[in-house]
C-alpha positions as CSV (number, residue, x, y, z in Angstrom):
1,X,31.6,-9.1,-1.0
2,X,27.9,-8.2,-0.4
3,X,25.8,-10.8,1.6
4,X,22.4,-11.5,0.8
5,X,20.2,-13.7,3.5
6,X,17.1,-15.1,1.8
7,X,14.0,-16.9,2.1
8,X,10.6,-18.0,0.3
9,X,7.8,-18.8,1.2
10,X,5.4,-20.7,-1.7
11,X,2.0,-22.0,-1.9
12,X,-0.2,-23.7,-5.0
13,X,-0.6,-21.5,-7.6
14,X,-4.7,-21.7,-7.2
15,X,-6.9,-18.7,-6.5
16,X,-8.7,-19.1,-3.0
17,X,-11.9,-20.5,-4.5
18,X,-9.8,-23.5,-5.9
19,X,-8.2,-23.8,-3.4
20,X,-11.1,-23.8,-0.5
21,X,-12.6,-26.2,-2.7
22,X,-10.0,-28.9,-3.3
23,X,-10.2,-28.6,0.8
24,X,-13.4,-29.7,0.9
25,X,-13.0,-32.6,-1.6
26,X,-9.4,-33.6,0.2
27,X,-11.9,-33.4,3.8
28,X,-15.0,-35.1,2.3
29,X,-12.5,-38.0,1.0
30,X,-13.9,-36.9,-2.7
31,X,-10.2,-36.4,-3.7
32,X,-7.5,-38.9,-1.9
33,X,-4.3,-39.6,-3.4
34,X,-5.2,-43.2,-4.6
35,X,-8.2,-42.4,-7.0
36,X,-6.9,-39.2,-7.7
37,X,-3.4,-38.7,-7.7
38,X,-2.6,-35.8,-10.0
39,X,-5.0,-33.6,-8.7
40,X,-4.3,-34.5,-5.0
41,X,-1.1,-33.6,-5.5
42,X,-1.3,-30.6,-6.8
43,X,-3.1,-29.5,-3.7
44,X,-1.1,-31.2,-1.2
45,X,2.6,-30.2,-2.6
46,X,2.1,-27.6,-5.6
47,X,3.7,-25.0,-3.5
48,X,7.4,-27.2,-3.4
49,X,7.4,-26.8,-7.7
50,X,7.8,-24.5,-9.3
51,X,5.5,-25.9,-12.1
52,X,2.5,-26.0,-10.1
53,X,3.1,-23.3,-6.8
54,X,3.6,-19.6,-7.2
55,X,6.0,-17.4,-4.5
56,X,3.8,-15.5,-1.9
57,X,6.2,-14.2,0.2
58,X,10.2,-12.8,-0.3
59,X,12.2,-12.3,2.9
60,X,16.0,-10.8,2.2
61,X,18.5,-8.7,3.9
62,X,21.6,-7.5,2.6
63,X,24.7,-7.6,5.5
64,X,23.5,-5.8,7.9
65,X,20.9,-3.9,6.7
66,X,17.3,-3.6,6.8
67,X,14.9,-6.8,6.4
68,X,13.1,-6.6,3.7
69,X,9.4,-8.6,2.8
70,X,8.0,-8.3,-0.3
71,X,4.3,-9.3,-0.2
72,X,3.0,-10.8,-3.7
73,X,-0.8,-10.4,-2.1
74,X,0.5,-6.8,-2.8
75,X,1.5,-6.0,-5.6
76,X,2.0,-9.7,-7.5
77,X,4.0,-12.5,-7.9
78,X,6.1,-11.4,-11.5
79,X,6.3,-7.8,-9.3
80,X,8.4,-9.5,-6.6
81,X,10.3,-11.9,-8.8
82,X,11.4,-8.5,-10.8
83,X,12.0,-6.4,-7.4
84,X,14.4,-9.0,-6.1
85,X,16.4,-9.9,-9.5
86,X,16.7,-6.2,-9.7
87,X,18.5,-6.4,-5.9
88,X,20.6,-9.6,-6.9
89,X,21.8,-7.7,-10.0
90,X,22.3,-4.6,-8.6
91,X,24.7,-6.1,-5.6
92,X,26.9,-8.1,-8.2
93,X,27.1,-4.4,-9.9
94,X,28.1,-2.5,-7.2
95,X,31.0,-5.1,-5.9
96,X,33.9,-6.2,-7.5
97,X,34.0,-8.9,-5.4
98,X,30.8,-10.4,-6.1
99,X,27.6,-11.7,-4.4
100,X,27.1,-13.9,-1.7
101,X,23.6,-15.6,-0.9
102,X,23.2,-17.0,2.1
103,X,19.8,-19.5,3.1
104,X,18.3,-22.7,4.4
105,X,18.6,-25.7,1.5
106,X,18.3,-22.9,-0.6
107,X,20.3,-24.5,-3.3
108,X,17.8,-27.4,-4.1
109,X,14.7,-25.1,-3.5
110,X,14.9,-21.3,-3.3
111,X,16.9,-20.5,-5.9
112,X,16.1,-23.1,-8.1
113,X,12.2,-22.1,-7.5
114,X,13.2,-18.4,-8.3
115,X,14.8,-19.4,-11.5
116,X,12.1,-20.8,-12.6
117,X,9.1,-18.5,-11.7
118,X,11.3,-15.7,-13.1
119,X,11.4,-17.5,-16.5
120,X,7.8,-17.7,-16.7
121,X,7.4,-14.1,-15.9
122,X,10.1,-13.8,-18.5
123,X,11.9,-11.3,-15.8
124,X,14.9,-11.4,-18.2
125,X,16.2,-13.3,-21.0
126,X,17.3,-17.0,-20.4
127,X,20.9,-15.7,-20.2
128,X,20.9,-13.2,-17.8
129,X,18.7,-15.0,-15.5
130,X,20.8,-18.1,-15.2
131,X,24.0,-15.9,-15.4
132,X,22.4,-13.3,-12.2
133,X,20.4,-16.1,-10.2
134,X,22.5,-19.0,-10.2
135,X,26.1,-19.3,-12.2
136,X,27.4,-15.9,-10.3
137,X,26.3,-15.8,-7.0
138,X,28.8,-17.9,-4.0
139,X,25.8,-20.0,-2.3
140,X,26.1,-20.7,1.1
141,X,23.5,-23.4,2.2
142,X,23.3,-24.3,5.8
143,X,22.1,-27.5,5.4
144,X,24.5,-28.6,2.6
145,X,27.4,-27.6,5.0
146,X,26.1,-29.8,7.6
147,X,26.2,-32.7,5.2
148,X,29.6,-34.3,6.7
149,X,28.7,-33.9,10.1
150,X,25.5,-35.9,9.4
151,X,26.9,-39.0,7.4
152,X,26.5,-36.8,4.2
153,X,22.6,-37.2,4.7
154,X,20.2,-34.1,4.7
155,X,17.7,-36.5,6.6
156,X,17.2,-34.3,10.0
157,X,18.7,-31.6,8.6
158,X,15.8,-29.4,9.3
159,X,15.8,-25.7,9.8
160,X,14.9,-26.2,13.9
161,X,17.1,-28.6,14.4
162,X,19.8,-26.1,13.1
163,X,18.3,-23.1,15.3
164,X,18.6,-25.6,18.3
165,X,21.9,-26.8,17.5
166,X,23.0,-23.1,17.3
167,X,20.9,-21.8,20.5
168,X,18.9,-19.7,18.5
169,X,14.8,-19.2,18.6
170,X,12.7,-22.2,17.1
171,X,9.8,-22.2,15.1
172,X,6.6,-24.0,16.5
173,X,4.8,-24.1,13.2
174,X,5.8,-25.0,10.3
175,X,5.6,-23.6,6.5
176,X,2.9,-25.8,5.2
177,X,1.0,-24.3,7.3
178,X,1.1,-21.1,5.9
179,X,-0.8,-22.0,3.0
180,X,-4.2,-22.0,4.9
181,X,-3.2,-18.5,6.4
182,X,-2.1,-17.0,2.7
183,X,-6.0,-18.6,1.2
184,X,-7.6,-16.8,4.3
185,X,-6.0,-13.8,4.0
186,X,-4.4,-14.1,7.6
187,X,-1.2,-12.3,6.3
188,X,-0.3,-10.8,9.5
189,X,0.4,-14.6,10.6
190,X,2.6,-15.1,7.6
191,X,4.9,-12.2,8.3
192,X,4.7,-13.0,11.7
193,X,6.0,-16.5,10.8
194,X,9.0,-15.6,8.6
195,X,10.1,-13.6,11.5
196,X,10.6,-16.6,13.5
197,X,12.2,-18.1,10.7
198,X,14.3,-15.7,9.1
199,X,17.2,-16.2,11.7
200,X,19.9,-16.6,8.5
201,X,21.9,-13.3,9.9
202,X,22.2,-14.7,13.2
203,X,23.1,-18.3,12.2
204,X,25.9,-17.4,9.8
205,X,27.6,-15.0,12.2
206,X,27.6,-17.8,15.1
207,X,28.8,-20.3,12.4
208,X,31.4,-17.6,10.7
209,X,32.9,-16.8,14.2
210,X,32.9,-19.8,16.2
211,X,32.8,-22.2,13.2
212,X,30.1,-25.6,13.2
213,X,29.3,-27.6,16.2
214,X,30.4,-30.8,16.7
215,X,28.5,-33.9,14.9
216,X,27.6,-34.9,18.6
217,X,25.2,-31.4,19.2
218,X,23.6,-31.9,15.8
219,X,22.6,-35.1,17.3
220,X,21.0,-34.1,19.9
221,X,19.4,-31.5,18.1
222,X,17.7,-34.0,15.5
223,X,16.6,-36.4,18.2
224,X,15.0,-33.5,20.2
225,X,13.2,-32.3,17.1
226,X,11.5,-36.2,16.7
227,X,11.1,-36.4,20.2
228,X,8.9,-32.9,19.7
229,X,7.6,-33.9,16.4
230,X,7.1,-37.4,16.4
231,X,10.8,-38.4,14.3
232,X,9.1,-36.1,11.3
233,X,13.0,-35.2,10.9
234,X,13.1,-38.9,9.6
């Protein structure tokens, strides 16, 4: 079985004048999420629907392989989408086994984001895109594994807290703040922040070979994150 490890990264789908603008209001206290709640919004958290944020960024590696970024400032969003569905289809092809994906809550956002952006690009009929993105693939979700050693709550289940847990690199930063790097053009700091995050390969050998840690070490894990970030875990 062929194992793909794979991560997004989204932002509003605005262009960068919107975008710089609805700054200015959100700054100014022109736009604020009392008076205006829609549009606040949909500059605040567009980039977590798919109905309002656009993927920017595709980071995936099959098994062992090379990791691979595909860059929608590059060549466009519906390019991506159809580069990646082509990779997803083409593994499930080539093994009789099947396809593996492996990622970070990826059930109740990558995939599920995906699924959706590639409909409106119309990547491939309804069908096949359900069929190839989400009834074939075996989904491996490191946070919904977690679940029972966490009183079946995601709360804290965070992607640092994970790393930590596992003794592998942490983040920092986190992805919201991406947004104001993709709208300035700062790319370099984008790439240079999914390789902090993209530790998937690592995480699910350590996990694979030595099996989960104890409910005790995710503990300690989450309260060190809000003891770092001010119980944002919470």
């Amino acid at each position: 079985m062929a194992t793909l490890f794979l991560d997004i990264e989204t932002v509003p789908d605005l262009d960068a004048g919107e975008y710089r603008e609805m700054s200015r209001k959100v700054s100014s206290g022109e736009l604020s999420q009392e008076a205006n709640g829609a549009e606040y919004w949909r500059f605040k958290k567009a980039a977590l629907s798919p109905l309002d944020g656009r993927v920017m960024l595709i980071t995936y590696q099959v098994d062992d392989a090379h990791v691979h970024r595909l860059k929608e400032w590059e060549g466009g969003e519906r390019e991506i989408l159809k580069r990646l569905f082509d990779v997803i289809e083409s593994l499930q092809r080539g093994k009789g086994d099947g396809l593996r994906i492996v990622g970070h809550n990826i059930m109740r956002f990558d995939l599920y984001f995906l699924h959706e952006r590639m409909r409106r690009h119309k990547i491939a009929d309804e069908d096949r895109l359900y069929r190839t993105v989400l009834r074939r693939p075996l989904v491996v979700d490191f946070l919904q594994i977690h679940l029972p050693l966490n009183a079946m709550s995601g709360k804290g289940l965070k992607h640092d807290v994970l790393a930590r847990a596992y003794g592998l690199p942490t983040k920092s930063t986190q992805g919201s703040e991406e947004t104001e790097h993709y709208f300035a053009g700062d790319y370099e700091k984008i790439l240079g922040y999914s390789e902090r995050e993209f530790i998937y390969p690592q995480l699910y050998r350590r996990i694979r070979d030595g099996g989960l840690v104890d409910a005790p070490t995710l503990r300690k894990a989450i309260e060190w994150y809000d003891s770092v970030h001010g119980g944002e875990s919470l």
